[in-house]
Each structure stands twice: as C-alpha cells, then as structure tokens.
N, C-alpha and C positions, 0 to 999 in steps of 0.2 A: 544512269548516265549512258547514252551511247556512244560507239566510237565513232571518229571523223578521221579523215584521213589524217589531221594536226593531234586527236587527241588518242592518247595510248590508254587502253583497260591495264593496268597494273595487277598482278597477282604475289605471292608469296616467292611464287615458281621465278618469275622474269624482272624483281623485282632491279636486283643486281645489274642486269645488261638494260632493261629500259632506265632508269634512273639514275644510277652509281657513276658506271663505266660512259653512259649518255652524255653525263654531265661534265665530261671532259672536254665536249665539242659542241655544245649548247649550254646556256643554262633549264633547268628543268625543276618546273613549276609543279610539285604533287599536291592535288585536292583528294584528302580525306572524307570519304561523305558514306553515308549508310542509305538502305533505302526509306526508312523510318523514320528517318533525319527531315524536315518538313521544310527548317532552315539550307539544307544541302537541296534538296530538290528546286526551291525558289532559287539559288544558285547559280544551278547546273545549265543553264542557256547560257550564261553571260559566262561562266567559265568558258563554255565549249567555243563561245565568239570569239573569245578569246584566244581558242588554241588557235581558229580557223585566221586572225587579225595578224597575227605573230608568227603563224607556220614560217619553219624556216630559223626566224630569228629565237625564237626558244621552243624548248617540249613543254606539253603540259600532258601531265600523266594523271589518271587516276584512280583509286585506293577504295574499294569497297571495302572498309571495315569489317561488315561480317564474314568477306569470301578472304579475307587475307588477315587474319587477324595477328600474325606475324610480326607483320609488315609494319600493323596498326600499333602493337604493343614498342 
C-alpha cells in the first residue's frame, strides 16, 4: 500500500502516536494487510479512497504485518 497524504504507513515504532494518542482527535481506522495477502491487495485502492473521501474526518492507517509484527500480534 502506498502513502497518501490521508493514509498513514504504521510501524511498530509510531504505532503509539499515529493510532493510540490519534485517536483522541479522530477516529482511526487500521487496515491490517500483508503483501502476500491477495485479499488485502484487491483492497488496498478502495481503502486508500477511502482515507483520501474522509481526510480530515477520520485517519486511516496502515499495518504491514510482516514489517510490524508487533503491532500485528
């Protein structure tokens, strides 16, 4: 998935401040997806329309499983 200016890349690392502490002043939407996921890649557009439909009004973040398996578990 790539970024957009609505959609946030989530790590292990910024998990906390994009999502957590976010979600005090938006709601925030996290899409779980891997790249191997077939079902997450057919997806991944209509998520990301979604962050760019909604900017503003919520975050949509999202959770590579492999890169963040932290996050994931």
């Amino acid at each position: 998935m790539g970024a957009t200016m609505a959609f946030t890349n989530v790590t292990d690392q910024n998990f906390d401040a994009e999502v957590v502490q976010a979600s005090s002043t938006l709601p925030v939407l996290v899409d779980f997806w891997a790249p191997w996921c077939g079902y997450c890649r057919r997806i991944a557009p209509a998520v990301e329309a979604l962050a760019d439909e909604l900017d503003g009004r919520i975050r949509v973040a999202g959770v590579n499983v492999d890169d963040a398996p932290d996050v994931a578990a």
